[in-house]
C-alpha positions as CSV (number, residue, x, y, z in Angstrom):
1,X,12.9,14.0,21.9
2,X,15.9,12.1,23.8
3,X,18.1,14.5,22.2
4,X,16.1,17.4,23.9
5,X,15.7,15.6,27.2
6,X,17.2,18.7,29.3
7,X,14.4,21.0,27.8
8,X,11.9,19.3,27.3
9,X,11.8,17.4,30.9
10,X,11.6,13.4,31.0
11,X,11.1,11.4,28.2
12,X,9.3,8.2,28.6
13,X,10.7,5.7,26.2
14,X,9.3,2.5,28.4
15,X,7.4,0.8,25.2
16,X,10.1,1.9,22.8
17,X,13.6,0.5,22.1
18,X,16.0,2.5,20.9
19,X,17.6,0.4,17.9
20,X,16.1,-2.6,16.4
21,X,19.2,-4.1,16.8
22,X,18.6,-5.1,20.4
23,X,15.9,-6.8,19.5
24,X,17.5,-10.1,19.0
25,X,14.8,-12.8,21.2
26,X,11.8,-14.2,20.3
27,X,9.8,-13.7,23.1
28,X,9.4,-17.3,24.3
29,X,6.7,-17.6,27.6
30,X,9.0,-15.0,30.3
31,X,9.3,-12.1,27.5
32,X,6.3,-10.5,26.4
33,X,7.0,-8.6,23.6
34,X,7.6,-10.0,19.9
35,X,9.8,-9.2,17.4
36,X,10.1,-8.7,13.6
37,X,11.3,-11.8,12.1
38,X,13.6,-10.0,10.7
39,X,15.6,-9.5,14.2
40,X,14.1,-13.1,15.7
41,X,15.9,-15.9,17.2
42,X,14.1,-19.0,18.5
43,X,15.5,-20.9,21.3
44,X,17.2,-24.1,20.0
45,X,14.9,-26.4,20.9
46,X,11.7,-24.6,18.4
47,X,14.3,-23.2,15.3
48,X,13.5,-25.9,13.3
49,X,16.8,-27.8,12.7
50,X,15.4,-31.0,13.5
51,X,12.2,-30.6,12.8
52,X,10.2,-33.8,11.8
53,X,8.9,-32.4,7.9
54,X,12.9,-31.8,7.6
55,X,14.3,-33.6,4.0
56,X,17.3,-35.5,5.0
57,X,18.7,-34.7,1.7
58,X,21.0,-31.8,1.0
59,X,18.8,-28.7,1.1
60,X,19.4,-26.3,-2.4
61,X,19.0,-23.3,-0.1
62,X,21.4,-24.8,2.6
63,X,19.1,-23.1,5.4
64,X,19.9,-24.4,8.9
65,X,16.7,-24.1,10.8
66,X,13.3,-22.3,10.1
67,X,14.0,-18.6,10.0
68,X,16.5,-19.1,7.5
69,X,14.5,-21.0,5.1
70,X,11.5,-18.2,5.6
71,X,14.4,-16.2,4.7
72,X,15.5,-17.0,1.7
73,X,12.4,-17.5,0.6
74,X,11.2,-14.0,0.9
75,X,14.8,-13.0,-0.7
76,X,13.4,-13.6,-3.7
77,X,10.9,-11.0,-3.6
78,X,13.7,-7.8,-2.7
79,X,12.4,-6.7,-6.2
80,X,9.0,-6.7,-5.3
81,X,8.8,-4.4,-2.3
82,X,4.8,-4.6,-2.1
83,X,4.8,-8.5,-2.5
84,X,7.4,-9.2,0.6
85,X,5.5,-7.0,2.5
86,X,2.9,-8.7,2.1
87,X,4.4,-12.3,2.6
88,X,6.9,-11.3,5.3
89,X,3.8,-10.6,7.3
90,X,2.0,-13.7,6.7
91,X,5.2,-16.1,7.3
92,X,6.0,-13.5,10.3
93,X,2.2,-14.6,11.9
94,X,2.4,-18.5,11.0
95,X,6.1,-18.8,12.7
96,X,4.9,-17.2,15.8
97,X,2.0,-18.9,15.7
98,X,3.8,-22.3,15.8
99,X,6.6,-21.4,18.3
100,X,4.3,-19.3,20.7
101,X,1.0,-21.3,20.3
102,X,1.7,-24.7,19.1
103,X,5.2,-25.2,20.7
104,X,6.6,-26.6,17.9
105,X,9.0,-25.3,15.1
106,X,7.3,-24.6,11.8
107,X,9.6,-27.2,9.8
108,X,7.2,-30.0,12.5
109,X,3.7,-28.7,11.8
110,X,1.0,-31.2,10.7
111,X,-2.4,-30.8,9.1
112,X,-3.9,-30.3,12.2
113,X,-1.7,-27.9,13.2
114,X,-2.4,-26.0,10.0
115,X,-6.3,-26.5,10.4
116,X,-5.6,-25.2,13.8
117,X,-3.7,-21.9,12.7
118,X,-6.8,-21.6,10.4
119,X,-9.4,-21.6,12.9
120,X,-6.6,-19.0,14.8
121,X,-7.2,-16.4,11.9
122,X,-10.4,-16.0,12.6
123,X,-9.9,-15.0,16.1
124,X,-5.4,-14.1,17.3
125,X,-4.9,-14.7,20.9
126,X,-4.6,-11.6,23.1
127,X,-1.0,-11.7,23.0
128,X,-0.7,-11.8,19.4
129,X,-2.8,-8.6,19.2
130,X,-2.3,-4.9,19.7
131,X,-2.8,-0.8,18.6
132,X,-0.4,-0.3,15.1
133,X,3.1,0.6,16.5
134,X,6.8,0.7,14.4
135,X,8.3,-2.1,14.3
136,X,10.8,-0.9,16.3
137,X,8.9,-1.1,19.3
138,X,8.0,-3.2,22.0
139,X,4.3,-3.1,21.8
140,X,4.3,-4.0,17.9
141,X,2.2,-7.4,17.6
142,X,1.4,-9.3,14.4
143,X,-1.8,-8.6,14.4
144,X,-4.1,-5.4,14.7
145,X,-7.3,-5.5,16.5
146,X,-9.2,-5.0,13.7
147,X,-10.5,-8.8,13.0
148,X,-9.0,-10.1,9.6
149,X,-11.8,-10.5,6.5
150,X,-12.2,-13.6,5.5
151,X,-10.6,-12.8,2.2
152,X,-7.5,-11.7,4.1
153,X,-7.4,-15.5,5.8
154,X,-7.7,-16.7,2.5
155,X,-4.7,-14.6,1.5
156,X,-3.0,-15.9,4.5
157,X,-3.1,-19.4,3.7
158,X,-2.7,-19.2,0.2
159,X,1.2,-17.4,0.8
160,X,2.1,-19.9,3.8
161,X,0.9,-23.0,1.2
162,X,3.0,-21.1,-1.6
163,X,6.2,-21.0,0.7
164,X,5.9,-24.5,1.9
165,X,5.9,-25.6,-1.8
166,X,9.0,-23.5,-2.3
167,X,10.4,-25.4,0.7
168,X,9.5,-28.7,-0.5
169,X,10.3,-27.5,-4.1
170,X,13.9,-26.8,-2.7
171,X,14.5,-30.1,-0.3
172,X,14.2,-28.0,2.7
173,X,10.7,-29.8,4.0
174,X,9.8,-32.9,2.9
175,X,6.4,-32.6,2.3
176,X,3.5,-29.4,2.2
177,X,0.6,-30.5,5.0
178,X,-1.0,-27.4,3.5
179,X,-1.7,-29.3,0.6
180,X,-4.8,-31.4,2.9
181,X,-6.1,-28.3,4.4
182,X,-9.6,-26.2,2.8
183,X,-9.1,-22.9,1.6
184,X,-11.5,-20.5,4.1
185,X,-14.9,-19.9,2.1
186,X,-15.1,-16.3,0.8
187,X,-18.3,-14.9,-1.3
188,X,-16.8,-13.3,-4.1
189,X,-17.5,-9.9,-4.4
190,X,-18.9,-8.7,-8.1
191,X,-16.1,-5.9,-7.9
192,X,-13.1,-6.0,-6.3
193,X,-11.8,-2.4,-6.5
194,X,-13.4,-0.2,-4.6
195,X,-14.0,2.6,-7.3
196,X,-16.2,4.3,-5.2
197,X,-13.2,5.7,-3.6
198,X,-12.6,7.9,-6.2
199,X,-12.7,11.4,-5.4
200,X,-15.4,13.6,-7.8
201,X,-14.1,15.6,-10.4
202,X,-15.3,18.9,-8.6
203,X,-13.2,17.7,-5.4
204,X,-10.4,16.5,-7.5
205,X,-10.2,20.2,-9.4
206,X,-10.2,22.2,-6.0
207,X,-7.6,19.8,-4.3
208,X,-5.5,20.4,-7.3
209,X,-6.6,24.1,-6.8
210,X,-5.4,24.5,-3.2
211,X,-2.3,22.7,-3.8
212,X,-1.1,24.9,-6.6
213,X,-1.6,27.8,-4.6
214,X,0.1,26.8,-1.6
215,X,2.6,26.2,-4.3
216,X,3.2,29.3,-5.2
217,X,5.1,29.9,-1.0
218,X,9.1,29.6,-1.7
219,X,9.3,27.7,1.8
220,X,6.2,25.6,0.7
221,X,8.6,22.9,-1.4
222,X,7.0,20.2,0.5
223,X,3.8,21.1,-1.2
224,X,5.5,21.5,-4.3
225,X,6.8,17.3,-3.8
226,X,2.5,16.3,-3.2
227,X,1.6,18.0,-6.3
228,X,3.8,16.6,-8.6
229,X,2.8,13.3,-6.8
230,X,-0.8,13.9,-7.2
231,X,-0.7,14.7,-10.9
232,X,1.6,11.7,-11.7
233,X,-1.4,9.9,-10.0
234,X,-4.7,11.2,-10.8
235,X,-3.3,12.5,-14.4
236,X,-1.6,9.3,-15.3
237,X,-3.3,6.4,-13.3
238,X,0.0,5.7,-12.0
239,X,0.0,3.0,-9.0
240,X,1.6,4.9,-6.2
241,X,5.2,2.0,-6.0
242,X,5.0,3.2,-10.2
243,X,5.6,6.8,-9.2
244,X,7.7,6.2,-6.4
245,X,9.6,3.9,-9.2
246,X,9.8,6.9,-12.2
247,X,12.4,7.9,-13.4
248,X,13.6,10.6,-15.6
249,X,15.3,8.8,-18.7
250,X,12.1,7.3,-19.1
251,X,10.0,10.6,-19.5
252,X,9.7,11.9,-23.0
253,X,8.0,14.5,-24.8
254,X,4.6,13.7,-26.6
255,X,5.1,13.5,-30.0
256,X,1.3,13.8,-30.9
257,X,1.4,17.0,-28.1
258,X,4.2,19.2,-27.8
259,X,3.3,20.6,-24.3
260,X,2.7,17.0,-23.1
261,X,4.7,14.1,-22.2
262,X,4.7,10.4,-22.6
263,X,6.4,8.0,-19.7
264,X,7.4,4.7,-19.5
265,X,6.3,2.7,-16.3
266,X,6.9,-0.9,-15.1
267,X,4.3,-2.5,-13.8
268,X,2.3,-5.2,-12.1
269,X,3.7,-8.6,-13.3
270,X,6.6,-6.6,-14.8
271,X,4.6,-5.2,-17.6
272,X,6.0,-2.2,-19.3
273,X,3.6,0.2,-20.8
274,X,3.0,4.3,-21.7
275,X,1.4,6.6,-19.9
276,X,0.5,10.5,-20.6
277,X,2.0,12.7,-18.5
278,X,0.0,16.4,-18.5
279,X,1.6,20.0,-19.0
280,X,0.8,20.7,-15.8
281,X,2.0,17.7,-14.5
282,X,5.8,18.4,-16.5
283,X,5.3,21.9,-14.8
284,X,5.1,20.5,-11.0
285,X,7.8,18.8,-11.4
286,X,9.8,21.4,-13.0
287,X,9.1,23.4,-9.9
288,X,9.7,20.1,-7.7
289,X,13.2,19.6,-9.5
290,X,14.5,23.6,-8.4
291,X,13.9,23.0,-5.0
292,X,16.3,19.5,-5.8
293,X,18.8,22.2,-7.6
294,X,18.6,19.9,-11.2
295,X,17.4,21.2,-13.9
296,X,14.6,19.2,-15.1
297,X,14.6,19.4,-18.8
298,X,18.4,19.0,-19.4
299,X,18.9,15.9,-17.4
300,X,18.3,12.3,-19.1
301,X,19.8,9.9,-16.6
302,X,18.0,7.3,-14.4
303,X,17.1,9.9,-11.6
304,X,13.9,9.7,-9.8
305,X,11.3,12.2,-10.6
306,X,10.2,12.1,-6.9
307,X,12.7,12.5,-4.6
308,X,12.4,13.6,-0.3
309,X,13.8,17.3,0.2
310,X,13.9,16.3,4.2
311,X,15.6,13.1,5.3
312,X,14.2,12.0,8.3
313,X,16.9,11.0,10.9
314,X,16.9,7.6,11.4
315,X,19.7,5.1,10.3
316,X,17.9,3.6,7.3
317,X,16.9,6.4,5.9
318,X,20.0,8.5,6.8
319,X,22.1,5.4,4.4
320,X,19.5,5.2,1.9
321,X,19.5,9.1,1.1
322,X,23.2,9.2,1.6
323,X,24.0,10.4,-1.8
324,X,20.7,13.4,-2.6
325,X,18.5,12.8,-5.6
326,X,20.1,9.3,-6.5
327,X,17.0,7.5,-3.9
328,X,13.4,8.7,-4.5
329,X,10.5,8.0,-2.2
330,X,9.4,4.2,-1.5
331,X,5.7,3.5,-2.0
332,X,5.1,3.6,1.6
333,X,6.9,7.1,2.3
334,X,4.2,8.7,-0.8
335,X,1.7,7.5,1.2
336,X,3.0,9.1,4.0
337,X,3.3,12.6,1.8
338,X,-0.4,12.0,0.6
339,X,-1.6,12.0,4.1
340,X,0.1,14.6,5.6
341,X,-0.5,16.6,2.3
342,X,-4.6,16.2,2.8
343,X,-3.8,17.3,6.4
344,X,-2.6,20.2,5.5
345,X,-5.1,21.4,3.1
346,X,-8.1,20.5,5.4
347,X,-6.5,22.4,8.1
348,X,-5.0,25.2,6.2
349,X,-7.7,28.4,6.6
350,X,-7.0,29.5,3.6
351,X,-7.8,26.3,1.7
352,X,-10.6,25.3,4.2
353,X,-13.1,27.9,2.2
354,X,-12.7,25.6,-0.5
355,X,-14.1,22.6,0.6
356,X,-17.7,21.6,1.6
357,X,-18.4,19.0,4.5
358,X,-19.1,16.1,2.1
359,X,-15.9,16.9,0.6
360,X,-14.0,16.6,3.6
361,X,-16.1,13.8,4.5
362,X,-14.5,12.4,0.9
363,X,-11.0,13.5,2.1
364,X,-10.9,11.4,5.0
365,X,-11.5,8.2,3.5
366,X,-9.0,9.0,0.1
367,X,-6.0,7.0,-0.6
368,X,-2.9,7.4,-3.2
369,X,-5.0,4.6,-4.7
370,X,-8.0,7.1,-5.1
371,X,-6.6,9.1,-6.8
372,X,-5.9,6.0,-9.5
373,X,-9.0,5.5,-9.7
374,X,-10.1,8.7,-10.0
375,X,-8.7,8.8,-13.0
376,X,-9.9,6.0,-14.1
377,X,-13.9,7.6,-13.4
378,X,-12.9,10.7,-15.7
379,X,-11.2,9.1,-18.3
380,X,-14.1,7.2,-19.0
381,X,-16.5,10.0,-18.2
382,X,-15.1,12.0,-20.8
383,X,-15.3,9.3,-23.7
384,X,-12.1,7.9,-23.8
385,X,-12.3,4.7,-25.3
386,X,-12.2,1.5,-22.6
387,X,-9.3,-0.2,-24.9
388,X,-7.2,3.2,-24.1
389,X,-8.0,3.5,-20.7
390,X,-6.7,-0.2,-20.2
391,X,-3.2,0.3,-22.2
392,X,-3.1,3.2,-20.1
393,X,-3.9,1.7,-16.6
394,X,-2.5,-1.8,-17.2
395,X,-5.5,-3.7,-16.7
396,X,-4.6,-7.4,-17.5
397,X,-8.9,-8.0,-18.8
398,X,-11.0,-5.4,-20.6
399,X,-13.7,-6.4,-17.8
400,X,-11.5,-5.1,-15.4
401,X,-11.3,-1.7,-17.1
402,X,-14.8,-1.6,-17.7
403,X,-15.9,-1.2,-14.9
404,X,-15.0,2.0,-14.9
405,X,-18.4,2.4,-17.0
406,X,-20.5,1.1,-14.7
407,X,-19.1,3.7,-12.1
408,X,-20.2,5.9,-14.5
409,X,-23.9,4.7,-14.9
410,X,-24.1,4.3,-11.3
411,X,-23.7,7.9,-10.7
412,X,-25.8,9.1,-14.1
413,X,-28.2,6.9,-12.3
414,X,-27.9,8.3,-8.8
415,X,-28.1,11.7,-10.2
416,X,-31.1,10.8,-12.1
417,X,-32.8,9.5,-8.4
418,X,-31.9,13.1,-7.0
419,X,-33.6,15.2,-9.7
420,X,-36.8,13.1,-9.8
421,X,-36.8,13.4,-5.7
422,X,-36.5,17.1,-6.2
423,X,-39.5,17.4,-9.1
424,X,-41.8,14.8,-7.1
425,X,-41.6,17.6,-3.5
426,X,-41.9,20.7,-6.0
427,X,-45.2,19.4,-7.5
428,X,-46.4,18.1,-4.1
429,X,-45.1,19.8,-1.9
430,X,-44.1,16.1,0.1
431,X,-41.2,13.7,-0.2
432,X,-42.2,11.0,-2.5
433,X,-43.3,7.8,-2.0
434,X,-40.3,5.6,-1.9
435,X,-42.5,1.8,-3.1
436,X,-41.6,0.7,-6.3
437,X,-44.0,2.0,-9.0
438,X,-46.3,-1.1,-10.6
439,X,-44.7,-2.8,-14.0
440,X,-48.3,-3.6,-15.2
């Protein structure tokens, strides 16, 4: 939009900076506006280097001050791009916690500062909160205003305690105050995955529907990308960071199903295992590969299955995608592609015929991750054994897997409600009664 100033009129760019490499201060009581720790510097006085909880023996990690010990430590996750997410946000809170709120470096904290930060979780000060913005920007804040679930304070602590033993492990601190301080109490939930997520089969067939029709457009490669994506997903039970993560050397044909393929996906915890990959699945991304200019079924060379047709212009992604079809998508940029995929079908008017409003009322809440489980609901709706299903999805415990089943009874059950509503007004002409019928 900069670019365009002269005709498009005045940009305002007042909340945004224009590189992230400007953003070099941690704002420290004049500035207002925070950084990612990625691009932080604290003042002398708060970076740690001589922090009371510092070992006086020499450090393993040979980390100066705070930041770069947080640093380091998160170095060891580059491989793991969903678990230093995750951590980098955590340490990222905690640090400004103690430098903003506390006024002390993080290498000085005590267990009352850490019961303190605690307590902090359950309600962020105003400055530490704010609307979701890039990181890139000035009005990005640590925290969202949603308020965090007490599971997600548990998580919280449980990474900051984890890095201080690293810490201590590697002579950095001398000792973990986490150590004293009570986890948060959380009432465990019977199931943690929300499988009710799932889309229905009929909304899963007319997604898939829409998609492949749009498909069939030669300027329509974008939709050509989502399905292949989709498939991989909802035919596979891939995790959306295993698609992202596919590659072609390990797809190979089915040698129980000619038509059909078989890949190899690493997962959670490292875990290789097999998947089935559907003709229809090898078709999309035949189609998704022409619009790439390879030839899918001749190449058998670590090259992604998924990979962007438009780079967006920005420096990291402009180096990243320097050299076309050697890159694929990140697990963050499919999730990108799923959303603006549904958008397009729910406000295509083609497509729109196709959907009823509790479908769209499903299509708003759907995730990459929905689609997992959605295969997970028809799999086991269709008889496939639960030792399969588990190979298949990488479920760790056959409990995990199986609950998959009681999805399934859930809805038998459901339905069952339904019909009996429907034969108890035909006969009386009334809604039913909704007490509980007597056990004697």
């Amino acid at each position: 939009m900069r670019k365009h100033e002269a005709s498009l009129g005045s940009i305002y760019t007042g909340n945004y900076v224009p590189s992230p490499t400007q953003l070099e201060l941690l704002g420290v009581g004049q500035n207002e506006y925070m950084v990612p720790i990625k691009h932080a510097k604290a003042p002398d006085w708060l970076d740690g280097s001589a922090g009371i909880n510092r070992d006086h023996r020499f450090n393993f990690i040979s980390a100066q001050n705070d930041l770069e010990a947080i640093r380091a430590y998160l170095d060891r996750f580059s491989d793991k791009p969903h678990t230093l997410r995750s951590y980098t946000k955590e340490l990222e809170r905690f640090l400004y916690w103690c430098v903003l709120e506390a006024n002390k470096p993080l290498s000085s904290v005590l267990v009352t500062d850490c019961e303190a930060y605690k307590a902090f979780l359950k309600r962020p000060s105003a400055r530490f909160v704010g609307d979701r913005a890039p990181r890139s920007s000035t009005r990005w804040r640590p925290f969202s205003k949603e308020p965090l679930s007490p599971a997600s304070q548990l998580h919280a602590i449980v990474v900051i305690r984890s890095a201080f033993a690293y810490l201590v492990a590697v002579r950095y601190l001398a000792g973990n105050p986490w150590l004293a301080v009570k986890d948060p109490v959380v009432v465990k939930k019977v199931h943690e995955m929300q499988i009710d997520k799932a889309l229905s089969r009929d909304l899963w067939d007319e997604v898939i529907d829409r998609l492949t029709e749009r498909c069939e457009l030669p300027e329509n490669s974008q939709d050509r990308i989502a399905l292949a994506m989709m498939l991989l997903l909802g035919d596979s039970g891939l995790r959306r960071e295993e698609a992202a993560g596919a590659m072609r050397n390990a797809l190979k044909p089915n040698k129980w199903a000619y038509d059909a393929g078989q890949l190899t996906v690493i997962g959670k915890r490292n875990a290789e295992r097999i998947v089935p990959v559907s003709p229809r699945t090898l078709d999309a991304l035949r189609a998704h590969w022409i619009d790439r200019g390879l030839d899918f079924d001749t190449v058998d060379q670590p090259v992604p299955l998924l990979a962007p047709l438009i780079i967006p212009q920005h420096q990291g992604a402009i180096e990243r995608h320097a050299t076309p079809n050697v890159v694929g998508y990140t697990g963050d940029s499919l999730y990108r592609l799923f959303q603006a995929t549904l958008k397009r079908l729910k406000f295509d008017p083609d497509a729109i015929e196709g959907f009823t409003s509790e479908q769209f009322n499903e299509l708003e809440s759907a995730s990459p991750h929905a689609l997992r489980h959605t295969w997970g609901t028809l799999a086991v709706e269709d008889g496939m054994p639960l030792d399969v299903a588990q190979a298949i999805m990488g479920h760790q415990s056959p409990s995990t897997t199986a609950i998959y089943v009681q999805a399934k009874t859930k809805r038998i059950l459901e339905e069952g409600a339904k019909y009996f509503a429907k034969r108890g007004e035909k006969k009386d002409g009334h809604k039913p009664s909704s007490r509980c019928p007597s056990t004697r």
